[in-house]
N, C-alpha and C positions, 0 to 999 in steps of 0.2 A: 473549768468552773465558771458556770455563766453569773453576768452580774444582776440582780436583783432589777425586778423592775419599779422604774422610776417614775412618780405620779408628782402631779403639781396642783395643789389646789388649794381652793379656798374656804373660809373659816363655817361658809355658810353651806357648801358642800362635805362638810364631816359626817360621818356617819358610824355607829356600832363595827364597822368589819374588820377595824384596826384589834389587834391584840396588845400593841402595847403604847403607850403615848411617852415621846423623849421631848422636854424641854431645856434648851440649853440658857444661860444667862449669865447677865455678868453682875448686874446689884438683884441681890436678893428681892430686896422690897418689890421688885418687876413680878414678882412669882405670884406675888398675891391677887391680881388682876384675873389671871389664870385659874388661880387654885387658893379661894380666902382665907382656906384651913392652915395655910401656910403661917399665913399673920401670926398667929397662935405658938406656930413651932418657933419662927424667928425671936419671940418673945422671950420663949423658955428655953431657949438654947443658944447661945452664944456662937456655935459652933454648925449650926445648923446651915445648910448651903454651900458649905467651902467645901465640898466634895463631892460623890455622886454617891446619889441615895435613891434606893426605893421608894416610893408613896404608893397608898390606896389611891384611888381616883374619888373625883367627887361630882356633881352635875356641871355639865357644860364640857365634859373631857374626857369623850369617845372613846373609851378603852377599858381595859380591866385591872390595867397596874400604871404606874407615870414611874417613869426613870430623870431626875433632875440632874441635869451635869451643868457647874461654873464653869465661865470661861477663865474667871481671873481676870484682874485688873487690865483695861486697854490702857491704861492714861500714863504710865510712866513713859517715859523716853524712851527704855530699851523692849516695848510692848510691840506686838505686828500679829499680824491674822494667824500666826500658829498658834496661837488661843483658840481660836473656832478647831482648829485641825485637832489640836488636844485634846479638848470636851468632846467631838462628835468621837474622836477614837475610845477614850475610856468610856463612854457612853454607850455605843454600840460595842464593846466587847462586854460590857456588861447587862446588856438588852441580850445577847448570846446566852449567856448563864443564865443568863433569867426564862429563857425561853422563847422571847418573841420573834417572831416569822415574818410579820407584817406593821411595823410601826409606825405610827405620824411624828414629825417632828415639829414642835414649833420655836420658835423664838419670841422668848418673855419681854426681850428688849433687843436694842443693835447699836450698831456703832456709829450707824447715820441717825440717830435718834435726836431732835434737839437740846436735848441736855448734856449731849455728848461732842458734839460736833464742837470741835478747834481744841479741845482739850490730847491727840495726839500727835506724834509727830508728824513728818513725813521728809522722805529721802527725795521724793521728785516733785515736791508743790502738788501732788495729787493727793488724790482720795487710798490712804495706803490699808484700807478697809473696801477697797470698791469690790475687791473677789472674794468677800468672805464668804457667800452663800454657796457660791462652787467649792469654796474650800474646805467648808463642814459638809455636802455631800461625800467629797473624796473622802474625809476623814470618815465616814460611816464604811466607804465602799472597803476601804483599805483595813477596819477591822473587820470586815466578813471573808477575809481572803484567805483563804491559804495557800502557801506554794505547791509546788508539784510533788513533790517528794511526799510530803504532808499527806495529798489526795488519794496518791499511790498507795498511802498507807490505811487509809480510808475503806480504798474500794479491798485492800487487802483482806480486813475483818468484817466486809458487809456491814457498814454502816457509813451513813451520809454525815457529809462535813456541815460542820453548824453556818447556817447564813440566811441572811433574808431572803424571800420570798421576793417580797415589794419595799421599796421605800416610799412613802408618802411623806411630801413635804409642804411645809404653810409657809411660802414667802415672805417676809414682810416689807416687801414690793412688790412692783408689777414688773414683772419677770418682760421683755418687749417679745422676745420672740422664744416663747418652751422648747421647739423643736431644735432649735440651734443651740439653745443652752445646755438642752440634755444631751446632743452631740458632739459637743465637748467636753464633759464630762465623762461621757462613754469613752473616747477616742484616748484621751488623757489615759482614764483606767485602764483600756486595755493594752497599752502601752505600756504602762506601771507594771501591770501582772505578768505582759511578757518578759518586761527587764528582770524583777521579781524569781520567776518563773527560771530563768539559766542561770542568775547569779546567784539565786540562796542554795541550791544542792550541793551535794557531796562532788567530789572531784568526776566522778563513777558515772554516776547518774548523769550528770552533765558536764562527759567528754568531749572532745573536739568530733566526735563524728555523731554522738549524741547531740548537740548543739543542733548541728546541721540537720539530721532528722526532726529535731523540734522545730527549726523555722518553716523548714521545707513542708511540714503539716499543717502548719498556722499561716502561709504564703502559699496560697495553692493558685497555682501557675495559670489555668484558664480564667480564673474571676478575679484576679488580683491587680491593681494598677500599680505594683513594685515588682520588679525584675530582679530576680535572683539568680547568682552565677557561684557556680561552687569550686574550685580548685582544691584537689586532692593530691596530685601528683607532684610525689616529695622532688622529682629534680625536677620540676618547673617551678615551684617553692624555692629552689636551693639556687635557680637562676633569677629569679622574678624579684624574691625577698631573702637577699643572702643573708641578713643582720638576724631577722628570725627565726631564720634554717640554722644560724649559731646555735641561736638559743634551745631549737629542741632536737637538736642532733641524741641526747642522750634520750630523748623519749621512741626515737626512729626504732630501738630495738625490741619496744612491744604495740603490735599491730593498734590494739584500741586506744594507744595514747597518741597515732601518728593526728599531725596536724593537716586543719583546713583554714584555706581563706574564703571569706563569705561575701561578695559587692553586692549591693544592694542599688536598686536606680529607681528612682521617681520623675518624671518629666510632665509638667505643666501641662492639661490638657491645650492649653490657649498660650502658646510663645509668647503672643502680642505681651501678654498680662504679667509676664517674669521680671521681679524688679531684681534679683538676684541668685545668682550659684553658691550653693551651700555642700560643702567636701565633709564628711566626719571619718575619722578614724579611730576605731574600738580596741583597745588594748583584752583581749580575750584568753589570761593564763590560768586555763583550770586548774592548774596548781603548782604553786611556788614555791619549793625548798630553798632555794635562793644557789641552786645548781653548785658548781665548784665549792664556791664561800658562799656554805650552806645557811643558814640559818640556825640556829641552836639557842640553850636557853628557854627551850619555849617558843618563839618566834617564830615558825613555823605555820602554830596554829592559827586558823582562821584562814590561811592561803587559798582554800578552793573560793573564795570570796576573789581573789585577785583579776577575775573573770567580766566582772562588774558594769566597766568602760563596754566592753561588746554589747556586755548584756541590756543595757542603757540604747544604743545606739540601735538594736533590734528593735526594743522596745517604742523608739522614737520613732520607726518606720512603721509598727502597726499602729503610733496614733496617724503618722500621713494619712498612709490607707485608708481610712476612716473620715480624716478629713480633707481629702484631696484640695489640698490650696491650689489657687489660679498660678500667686504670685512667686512663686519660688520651682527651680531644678534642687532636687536632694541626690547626692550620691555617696555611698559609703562605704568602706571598707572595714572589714572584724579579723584579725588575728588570733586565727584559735589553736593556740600551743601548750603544752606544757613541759617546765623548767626541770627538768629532772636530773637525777645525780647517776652518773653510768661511764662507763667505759670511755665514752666518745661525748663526756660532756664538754662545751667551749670552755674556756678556760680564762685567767686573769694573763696578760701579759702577749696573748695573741693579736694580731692585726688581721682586721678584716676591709676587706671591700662591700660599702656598702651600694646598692642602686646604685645611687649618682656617683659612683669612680671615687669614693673619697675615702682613703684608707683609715680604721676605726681601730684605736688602741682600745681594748677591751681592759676596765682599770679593777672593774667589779662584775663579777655573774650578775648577784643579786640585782645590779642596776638594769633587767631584762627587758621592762616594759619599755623604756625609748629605744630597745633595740628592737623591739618588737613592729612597733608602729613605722618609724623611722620611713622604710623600704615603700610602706602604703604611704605616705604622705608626698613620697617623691612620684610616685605614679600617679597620684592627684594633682601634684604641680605639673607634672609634663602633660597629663591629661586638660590644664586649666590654658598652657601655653600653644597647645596643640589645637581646639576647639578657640579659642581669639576668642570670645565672646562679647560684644557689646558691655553686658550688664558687670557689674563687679562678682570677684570669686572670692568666696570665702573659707578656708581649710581651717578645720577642728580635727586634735586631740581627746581622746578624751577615755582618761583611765584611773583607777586608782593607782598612783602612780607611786607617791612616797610619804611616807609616814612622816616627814619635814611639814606635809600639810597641815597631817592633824595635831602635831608640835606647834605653825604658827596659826592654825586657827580652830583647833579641836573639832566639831559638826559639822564645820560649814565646808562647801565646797566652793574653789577657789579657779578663777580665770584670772588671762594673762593676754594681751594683744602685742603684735608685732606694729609699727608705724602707721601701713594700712588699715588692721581693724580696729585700730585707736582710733582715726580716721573718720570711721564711719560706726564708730560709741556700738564696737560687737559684746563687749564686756560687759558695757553699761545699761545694755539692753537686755542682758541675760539676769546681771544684776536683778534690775527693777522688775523685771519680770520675775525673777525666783521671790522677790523681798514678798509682793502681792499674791503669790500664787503658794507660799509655805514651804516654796522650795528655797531655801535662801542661798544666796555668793558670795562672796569675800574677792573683790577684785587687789590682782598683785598685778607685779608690775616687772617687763624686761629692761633690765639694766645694762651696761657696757661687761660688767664684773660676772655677767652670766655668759656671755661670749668670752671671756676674757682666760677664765680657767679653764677650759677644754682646747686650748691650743696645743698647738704640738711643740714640742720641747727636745725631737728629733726632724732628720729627714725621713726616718721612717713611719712616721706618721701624720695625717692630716689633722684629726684629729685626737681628742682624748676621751672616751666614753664616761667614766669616773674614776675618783679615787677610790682608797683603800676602805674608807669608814661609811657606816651608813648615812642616810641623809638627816636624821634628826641630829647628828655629831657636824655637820657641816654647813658653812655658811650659805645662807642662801640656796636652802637642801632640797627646796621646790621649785624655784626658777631657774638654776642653771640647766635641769634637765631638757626643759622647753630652749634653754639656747644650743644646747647640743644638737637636739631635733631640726631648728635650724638651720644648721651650717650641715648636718651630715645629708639633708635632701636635698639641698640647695637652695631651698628659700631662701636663704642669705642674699641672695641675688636678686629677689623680689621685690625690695624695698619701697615704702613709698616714693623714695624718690628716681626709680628708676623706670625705664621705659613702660614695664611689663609690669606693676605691682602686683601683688598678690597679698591677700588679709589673712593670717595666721593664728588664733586665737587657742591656747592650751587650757583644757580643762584636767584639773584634779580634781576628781569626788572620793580620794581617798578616805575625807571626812564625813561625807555625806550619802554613801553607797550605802554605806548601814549606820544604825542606832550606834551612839559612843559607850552605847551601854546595855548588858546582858543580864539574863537573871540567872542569878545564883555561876554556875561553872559553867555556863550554856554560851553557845553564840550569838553574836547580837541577832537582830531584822532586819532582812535587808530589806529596801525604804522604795527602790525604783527610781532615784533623785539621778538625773535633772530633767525625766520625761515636761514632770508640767511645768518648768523653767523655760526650758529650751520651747515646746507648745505655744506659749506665750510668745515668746522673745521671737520668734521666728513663722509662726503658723498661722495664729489669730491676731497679729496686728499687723497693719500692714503700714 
């Protein structure tokens, strides 16, 4: 699904070719400058503006109909730019129903305005509004979207999916450089729709070997600056990554659920320019019954979601591509399995060897995702201690991991630093990057007591995978997993304070992979979070 094309211009370049005009704002009274007839309505209706509405047009406003969307108050304490993300979302899905193809949007007022300026907060002394104009286009682009499944079903009944044509946008600034701004925004997007794109299907649809045919056509080998490597063969899986060969031993006995690993590589076109090596690993289970200690209840449902972390990390590599940074090496690894209940499923109470020699008491199935990743993070540390490199390394996590998240932070997705990447603020930069960019994070924190409970409690085991209960039922249900992760690759050994450091930083978007909230009996949306987090924090600032 291509994305709409994007125009930049000015108020004295308008013209009739628009069909529809979207103005977004946050105090009504701004609308009147706009649109006088306004004046009128605010008078006689109390209620007028706090949603989005329809209007006729009137002279001075290039179009045939105006769609009005509030942003809602910036000014409280707990206010940030998913205001603009909000309004341009229900705005453009309702510029969809309405019909329009080609819209202009403007803005009635902003948040650099000076009536407005020192009236919000801010997390970093900065301008916590400086990305809002990127981030009410995302929010247009993201309600013209639909997933694949969706499109699939499109082309099924011969008819075209609803979306714009063009977007036309009225800055209200001077944009420095359009081509670089609408490059970003591209890159981001296409990112979004790729994470988007594996993570919202049915289990089916996007299999493990389906997966890999989707990236393999979206990463085409002669024109692409990202190197794809695909591993398919179950006993090189079963020697390579024995923790996640546990996991989908019960899926080995129906061919389309066998599992793939997917590494992804990006290399600086210019060495000189690399300030640092950036490791990701994608927790990728197309679908989770929670194997042995199944899932029930219900609990079940929503599993082909569990894919998410992969789908994210795919997704982060088609914005690289797009924007080929100087100063960063990317390389990544995606675990694409599924957890199935079968004959030959892993079990509670087995010990495994995982990569790095360290025997693994399995305490729970359900606990899959750090056995999943586990195997790839250790091939990233021997790959980081192997290659010596000058510049600092950095390894990511990053999966929907445990419902402990969305217990301690419900939407938000949550980071976690080891010594090193506390070190060099990898948290605090994904933070502030998600806070500006609508993708927001919730920084947690590793403790002693996360290391502390996965010890062994025999000689036949090094470690302890988890207990009996799920992680919303236990203490500290989101960060011990990340100390498990540690001690079973060896990062442990990493430390800041030891010869070799190495930066560790665990992402959970168990909260933020999708909507915390669905319509009616349906499944949420999934969001594509923490493409333009991560974008930020890592691609465009340097």
């Amino acid at each position: 699904m291509s994305l709409p094309t994007l125009n930049f211009i000015n108020h004295q370049d308008l013209n009739s070719t628009f069909d529809g005009a979207i103005i977004l704002f946050t105090d009504k009274n701004a609308l009147v400058d706009l649109m006088p007839s306004t004046k009128k309505w605010i008078e006689l209706d109390a209620d007028f503006g706090n949603s989005v509405q329809l209007l006729l047009p009137e002279d001075g406003v290039p179009s045939q109909r105006v769609i009005i969307s509030p942003t809602g108050s910036l000014h409280n304490d707990f206010d940030d730019v998913r205001r603009y993300k909000d309004a341009a979302f229900a705005a453009g899905q309702r510029a969809l129903k309405a019909g329009f193809t080609s819209p202009v949007i403007y803005f009635a007022d902003t948040p650099t305005s000076t009536e407005q300026q020192g009236l919000h907060w801010s997390f970093n002394n900065s301008d916590d509004y400086e990305e809002y104009l990127s981030v009410t286009v995302l929010g247009f682009l993201e309600a013209t979207f639909e997933p694949i499944d969706a499109r699939a079903h499109y082309n099924k009944i011969q008819q075209p999916a609803p979306t714009f044509s063009s977007l036309s946008i009225v800055p209200s600034y001077q944009i420095k450089d359009e081509d670089d701004f609408a490059n970003k925004i591209v890159a981001i997007e296409a990112g979004r729709r790729m994470a988007v794109d594996i993570g919202s299907p049915d289990p089916e649809m996007m299999s493990p070997e389906n997966i890999v045919r989707y990236i393999q056509e979206h990463f085409q080998e002669d024109s692409s600056c990202i190197q794809i490597k695909v591993i398919e063969n179950i006993e090189t899986i079963k020697k390579e990554y024995p923790l996640a060969h546990a996991v989908t031993r019960a899926s080995i006995a129906v061919p389309r659920h066998h599992p793939r690993f997917v590494t992804f590589e990006y290399r600086s076109p210019d060495q000189s320019k690399v300030k640092e090596n950036l490791y990701f690993v994608g927790k990728g289970v197309t679908y989770d019954t929670g194997g042995a200690d199944i899932k029930c209840s219900g609990n079940m449902r929503g599993m082909s979601r569990d894919k998410c972390g992969a789908a994210a990390v795919a997704g982060f590599f088609k914005t690289i591509e797009h924007l080929k940074p100087l100063h960063v090496n990317v390389t990544a690894g995606i675990a694409l399995v599924r957890n199935s209940v079968g004959p030959d499923m892993y079990v509670s109470d087995e010990v495994i060897y995982s990569r790095n020699g360290t025997r693994v008491l399995v305490g729970n199935t359900d606990a899959e995702g750090r056995m999943v990743m586990t195997d790839l993070l250790c091939e990233f540390k021997e790959r980081v201690l192997a290659e010596a490199s000058s510049k600092p390394s950095f390894l990511f996590t990053v999966a929907t991991l445990t419902g402990h998240a969305i217990r301690a932070y419900n939407g938000y997705g949550i980071v976690m630093d080891n010594g090193f990447a506390r070190k060099h603020k990898i948290s605090q930069r994904i933070y502030d990057a998600g806070h500006i960019m609508a993708d927001p994070f919730e920084i947690s924190t590793f403790r002693r007591e996360d290391v502390a409970c996965v010890q062994p409690g025999r000689s036949s085991e090094d470690i302890v995978q988890a207990n009996d209960k799920p992680s919303t039922m236990t203490n500290r249900g989101h960060q011990y997993p990340a100390g498990f992760m540690l001690i079973a690759s060896g990062l442990d050994k990493h430390g800041i304070n030891t010869e070799s450091p190495i930066g560790y930083t665990h992402v959970d978007i168990a909260g933020s992979a999708e909507l915390m909230s669905a319509i009616g009996w349906s499944l949420p949306r999934v969001t594509g979070s923490p493409v333009a987090a991560f974008t930020d924090a890592f691609l465009t600032r340097q």
